[in-house]
Each structure stands twice: as structure tokens, then as C-alpha cells.
N, C-alpha and C positions, 0 to 999 in steps of 0.2 A: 522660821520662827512661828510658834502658834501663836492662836489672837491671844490665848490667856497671858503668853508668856510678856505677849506687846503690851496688854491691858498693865499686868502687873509692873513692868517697866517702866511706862508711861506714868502711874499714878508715883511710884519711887520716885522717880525723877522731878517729880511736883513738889512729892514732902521734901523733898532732901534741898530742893533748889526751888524753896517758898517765895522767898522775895520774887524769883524770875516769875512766878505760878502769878503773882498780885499783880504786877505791872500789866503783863498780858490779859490778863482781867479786866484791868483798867484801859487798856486800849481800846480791848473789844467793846466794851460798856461807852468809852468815848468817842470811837467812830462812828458808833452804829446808825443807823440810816432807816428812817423809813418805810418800810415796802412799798411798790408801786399799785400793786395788787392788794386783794384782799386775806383772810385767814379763815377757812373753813376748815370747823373739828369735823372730823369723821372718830370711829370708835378708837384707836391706836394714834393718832397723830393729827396735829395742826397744818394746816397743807395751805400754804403760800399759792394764791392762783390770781392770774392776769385773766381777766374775759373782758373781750370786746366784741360787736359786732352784734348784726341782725339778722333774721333768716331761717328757714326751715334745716338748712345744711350746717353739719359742726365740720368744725375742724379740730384736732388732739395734737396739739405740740411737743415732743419728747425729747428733752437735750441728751447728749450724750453722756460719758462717765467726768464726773464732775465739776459739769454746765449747769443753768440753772434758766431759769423762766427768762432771763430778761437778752439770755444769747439769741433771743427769737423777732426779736425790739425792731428790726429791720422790716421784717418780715408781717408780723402780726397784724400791725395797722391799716395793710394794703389784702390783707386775706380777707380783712374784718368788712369790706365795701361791698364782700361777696356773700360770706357766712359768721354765723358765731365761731369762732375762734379761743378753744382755753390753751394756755399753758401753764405752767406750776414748775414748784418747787418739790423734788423727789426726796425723801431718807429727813437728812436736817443739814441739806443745803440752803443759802439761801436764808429764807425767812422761814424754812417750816421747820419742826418739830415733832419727831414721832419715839414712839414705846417700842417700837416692831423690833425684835431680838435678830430676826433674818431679814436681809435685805435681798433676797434674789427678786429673776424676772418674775418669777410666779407671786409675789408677794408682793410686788410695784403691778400685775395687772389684777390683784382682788383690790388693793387701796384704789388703782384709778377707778376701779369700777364703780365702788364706792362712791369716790368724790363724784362722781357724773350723778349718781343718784342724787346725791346733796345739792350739788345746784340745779339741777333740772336740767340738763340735757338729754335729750333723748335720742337714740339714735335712730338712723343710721349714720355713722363716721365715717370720714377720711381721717385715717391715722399716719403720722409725719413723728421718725424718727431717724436720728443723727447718731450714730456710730453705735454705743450701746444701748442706745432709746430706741433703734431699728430693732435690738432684738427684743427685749420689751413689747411693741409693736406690734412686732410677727407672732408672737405668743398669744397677744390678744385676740389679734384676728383669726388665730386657730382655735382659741378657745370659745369664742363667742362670733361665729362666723356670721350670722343672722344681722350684725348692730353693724360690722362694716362693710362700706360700700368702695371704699377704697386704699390703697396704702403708699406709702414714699418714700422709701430707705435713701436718704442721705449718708453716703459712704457708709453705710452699716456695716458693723462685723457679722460674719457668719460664724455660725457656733463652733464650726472648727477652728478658728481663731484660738479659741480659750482653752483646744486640747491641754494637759501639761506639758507633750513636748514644743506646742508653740508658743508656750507662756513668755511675755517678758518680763525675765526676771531680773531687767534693770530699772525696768517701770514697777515690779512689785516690791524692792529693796525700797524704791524712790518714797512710794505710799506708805511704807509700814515705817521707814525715817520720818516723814511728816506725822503721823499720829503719833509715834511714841514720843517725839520731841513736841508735840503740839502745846501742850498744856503749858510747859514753859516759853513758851513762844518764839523758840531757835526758829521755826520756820517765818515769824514774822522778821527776824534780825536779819536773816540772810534773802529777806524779800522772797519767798517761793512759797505762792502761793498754794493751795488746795484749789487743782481744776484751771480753769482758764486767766492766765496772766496780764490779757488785753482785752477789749470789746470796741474801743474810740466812741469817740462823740461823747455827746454828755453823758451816755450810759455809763463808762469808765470808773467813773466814781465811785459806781455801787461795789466795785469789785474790791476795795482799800477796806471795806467790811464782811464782804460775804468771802471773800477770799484766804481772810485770817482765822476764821468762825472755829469753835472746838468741834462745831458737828459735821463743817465741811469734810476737816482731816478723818474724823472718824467716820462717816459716811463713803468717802471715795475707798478707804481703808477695804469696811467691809465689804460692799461692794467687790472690789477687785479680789480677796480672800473666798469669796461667795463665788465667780467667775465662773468655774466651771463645772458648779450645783446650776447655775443658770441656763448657760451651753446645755444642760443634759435634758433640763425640763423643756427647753426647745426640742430637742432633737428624739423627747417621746413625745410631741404633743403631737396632733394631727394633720397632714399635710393640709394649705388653703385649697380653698375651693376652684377648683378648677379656672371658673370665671370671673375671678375676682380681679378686679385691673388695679396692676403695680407698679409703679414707677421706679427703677433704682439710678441713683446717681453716683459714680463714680467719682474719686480725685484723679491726680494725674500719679498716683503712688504706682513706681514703677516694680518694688517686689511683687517676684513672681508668684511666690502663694496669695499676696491679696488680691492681684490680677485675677487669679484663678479663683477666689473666692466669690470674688465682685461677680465672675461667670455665674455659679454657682445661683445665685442671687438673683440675675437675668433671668431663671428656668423655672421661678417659683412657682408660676404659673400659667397660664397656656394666655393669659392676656397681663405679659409682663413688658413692660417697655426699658430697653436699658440706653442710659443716655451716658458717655464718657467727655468728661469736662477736664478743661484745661488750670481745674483749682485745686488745692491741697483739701487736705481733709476737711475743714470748715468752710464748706460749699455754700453754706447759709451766711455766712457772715462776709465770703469773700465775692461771692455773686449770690445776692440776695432776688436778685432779678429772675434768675433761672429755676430757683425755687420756690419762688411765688408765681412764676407761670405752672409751673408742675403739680400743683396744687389748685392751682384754679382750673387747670384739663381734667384733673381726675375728678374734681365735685361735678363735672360734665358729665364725664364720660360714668361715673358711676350710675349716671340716669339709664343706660340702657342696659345695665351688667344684667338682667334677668330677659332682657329683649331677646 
């Protein structure tokens, strides 16, 4: 199914099934919640950002495919003792809000670049991304090798992942059902949400709103439609820098192509560290411990990457 064909669907299904189109309206409008963060405009979009901490050193938080700023809530607080630390809201997850017609990698690393300008980070970075925020990530730091000093792929995909023949196309039936049923709010009646289902602790909450959101569904939508326009501007961009120190963290996922990819990712570059963990994919949420040492080694170790 094309997007036009989902778009066109999706808004039939609004006119035709009004009353359902109001209530979900009315939900969303009644749940809604606060940001814990702030909202900086940049040119294209309103961008939802957490910043905490002190320090000469940043840290770049990048959630995976539709995660949002506050999956990092563990984490953030205990980086922030070390360095500035931002995280955000990508697309119109969350609390942000954007115009951008494209959502690939390439277009989530002109926006960050952007917002860094906006609030005054300067770098050089450690950049920390989780599944499809790793490839995000890796883009950046090919594109703008000079700003980072270090990187951390949390179970990231490698951009063969997104070939067409390894696409999953039960995961992409899954996303293109949640947007074109969004607007009537079938996916809030049968509880499935857009992106992460759980967080615990008091965080939890925030997800009965950003969960439901019309931008979430349409945002992981195009995203995952975009997939392997993303995969390809990875895979011309420029290899890193030789001596750039990387840390990759594996789950315990035993297929053999992600096995082999997660390899793949070990080899990025000649100062790459690959650690394999006993967690499933969400390494940051289910040992938050192991990821905040990983990040506070590399704001180290990045001191001596030109030594």
C-alpha cells in the first residue's frame, strides 16, 4: 500500500466514522500531559528537548523507532553528574511537532543539527543511539566527523537490516494498520499503542498520552515507509574515522542475521569496542547500569582519540 493510498484511507475513514474521529480527539485533548522538557522552534518543527547537566562534555540521546525522549529517564540523570546531556523528541513524537514532508536519517541529522545550534551546544559529542537512533547517529558522525568524539550503538540496526528482502512485513502491515485506523482511535480501543507499550515507574504515565498521539502513528508510519531511503544514505555516506572510539552493545537476540550484523557494527572502526549483553533489545531500559558506564568510558576515552 502507498502512503497516498494509507493517507487517503485514513482521512475516509475519519469522514465516514466522525463520531469515532470526535471522541479520539477528545481523548487526546483530555489525557494530555505536560512535557517534562522544554519546546525549541527550529525552521520546520517544534522539538520537544530534555537538557540537564554541567560541563564542557555533551552527551546526544537518540531513541529508537518510536521511542521518545523520556525512554532515556533512567539514564539521563546519572550522565548529567558528568556532562550536558540532551535528549528529544524526533518527527511528532512525543511533544514535538514538525512540517518536514521526509523523515529519513538524513533529515533527523540536518534537524539535530539544527536544534544543537538553537540551544548552544557546542561540540565535540558523544553520540548514543538505540536501534534506529544508532543509524541516525552513525550518519551524523560520518557526516560531521570533526563535532564527534565519540559513539554507542545500543542494539542498533545495521542498514542491511532495512534491505527489502529483510523487511518485516509484519511489522510494516502493524504501522500502516495503526495510522490509517489512527484518527478514529481503533488503535486506542484495542490498547496498541504507537512505539513503546511500557516504561514503569512514574514515567509510565506519560505513555496513556504520547502513545495515543495522531503524530506518533504517523510519524513511526513514515519512518518505517522511508526505511530503506535511510539504509541507503547510510550506506553512501563516508566511512568513520578510523580513530574514532565506538562502543556497540548487543541484546541477547539469537537470529543469525542480527548476530552477524551486530558483527558487522563491531568493525566500524579500528577503535571499536563490542560488548554482548544478557538483555533484549531495550538495553537502556533493562540495564540502565551498563549504559551509563558505556557513556561515561567514552566521554573519557574520547580525550585521547587525537593522542
Amino acid at each position: 500500500m502507498t502512503k497516498m493510498i494509507a493517507t487517503f484511507l485514513r482521512t475516509a475513514l475519519g469522514i465516514a466514522l466522525f463520531p469515532l474521529t470526535l471522541w479520539n480527539i477528545t481523548m487526546n485533548h483530555r489525557n494530555k500531559i505536560n512535557p517534562p522538557g522544554n519546546i525549541i522552534k527550529t525552521k520546520k518543527s517544534n522539538i520537544h528537548v530534555i537538557l540537564e547537566g554541567e560541563g564542557p562534555d555533551v552527551v546526544i540521546l537518540e531513541s529508537g523507532l518510536g521511542s521518545i525522549s523520556i525512554d532515556w529517564s533512567e539514564i539521563q540523570p546519572k550522565v548529567s553528574k558528568s556532562a550536558k546531556v540532551l535528549s528529544y523528541d524526533r518527527g511528532n513524537y512525543g511533544w514535538s511537532k514538525t512540517r518536514r514532508q521526509a523523515l529519513t536519517a538524513l533529515d533527523y541529522v540536518e534537524e539535530l543539527k539544527e536544534l544543537l545550534e538553537k540551544v548552544d551546544l557546542q561540540p565535540p559529542y558523544v553520540l548514543v543511539g538505540h536501534s534506529f537512533g544508532g543509524l541516525i547517529m552513525r550518519l551524523y558522525a560520518s557526516l560531521y566527523p570533526e563535532q564527534v568524539k565519540g559513539l554507542l550503538l545500543v542494539d542498533a540496526v545495521h542498514e542491511n537490516q532495512y534491505a527489502p528482502s529483510n523487511q518485516n512485513r509484519g511489522f510494516k502491515w502493524l504501522v500502516t494498520f495503526g495510522y490509517v485506523t489512527s484518527l478514529i482511535g481503533l488503535p486506542r480501543i484495542v490498547k496498541q499503542k504507537a512505539g513503546r507499550k511500557f516504561l514503569g515507574g512514574e514515567k509510565n504515565h506519560y505513555l496513556n498520552y504520547t502513545g495515543y498521539t495522531l503524530g506518533a502513528y504517523q510519524t513511526i508510519y513514515q519512518e518505517y515507509m522511508d526505511i530503506a531511503i535511510s539504509a541507503d544514505q547510510l550506506k553512501n555516506a563516508k566511512p568513520l574515522l578510523s580513530n574514532l572510539p565506538v562502543t556497540v552493545l548487543s541484546s541477547n537476540n539469537p537470529e543469525e542475521r542480527w548476530v552477524q550484523q551486530q558483527l558487522l557494527l563491531s568493525k566500524l572502526t579500528a577503535r571499536t569496542e563490542h560488548i554482548q549483553t544478557d538483555k533484549g533489545h531495550s538495553i537502556h531500559l533493562e540495564d540502565p547500569f551498563v549504559v551509563t558506564n558505556a557513556i561515561i568510558k567514552l566521554l573519557s576515552t574520547g580525550e585521547s582519540r587525537n593522542a
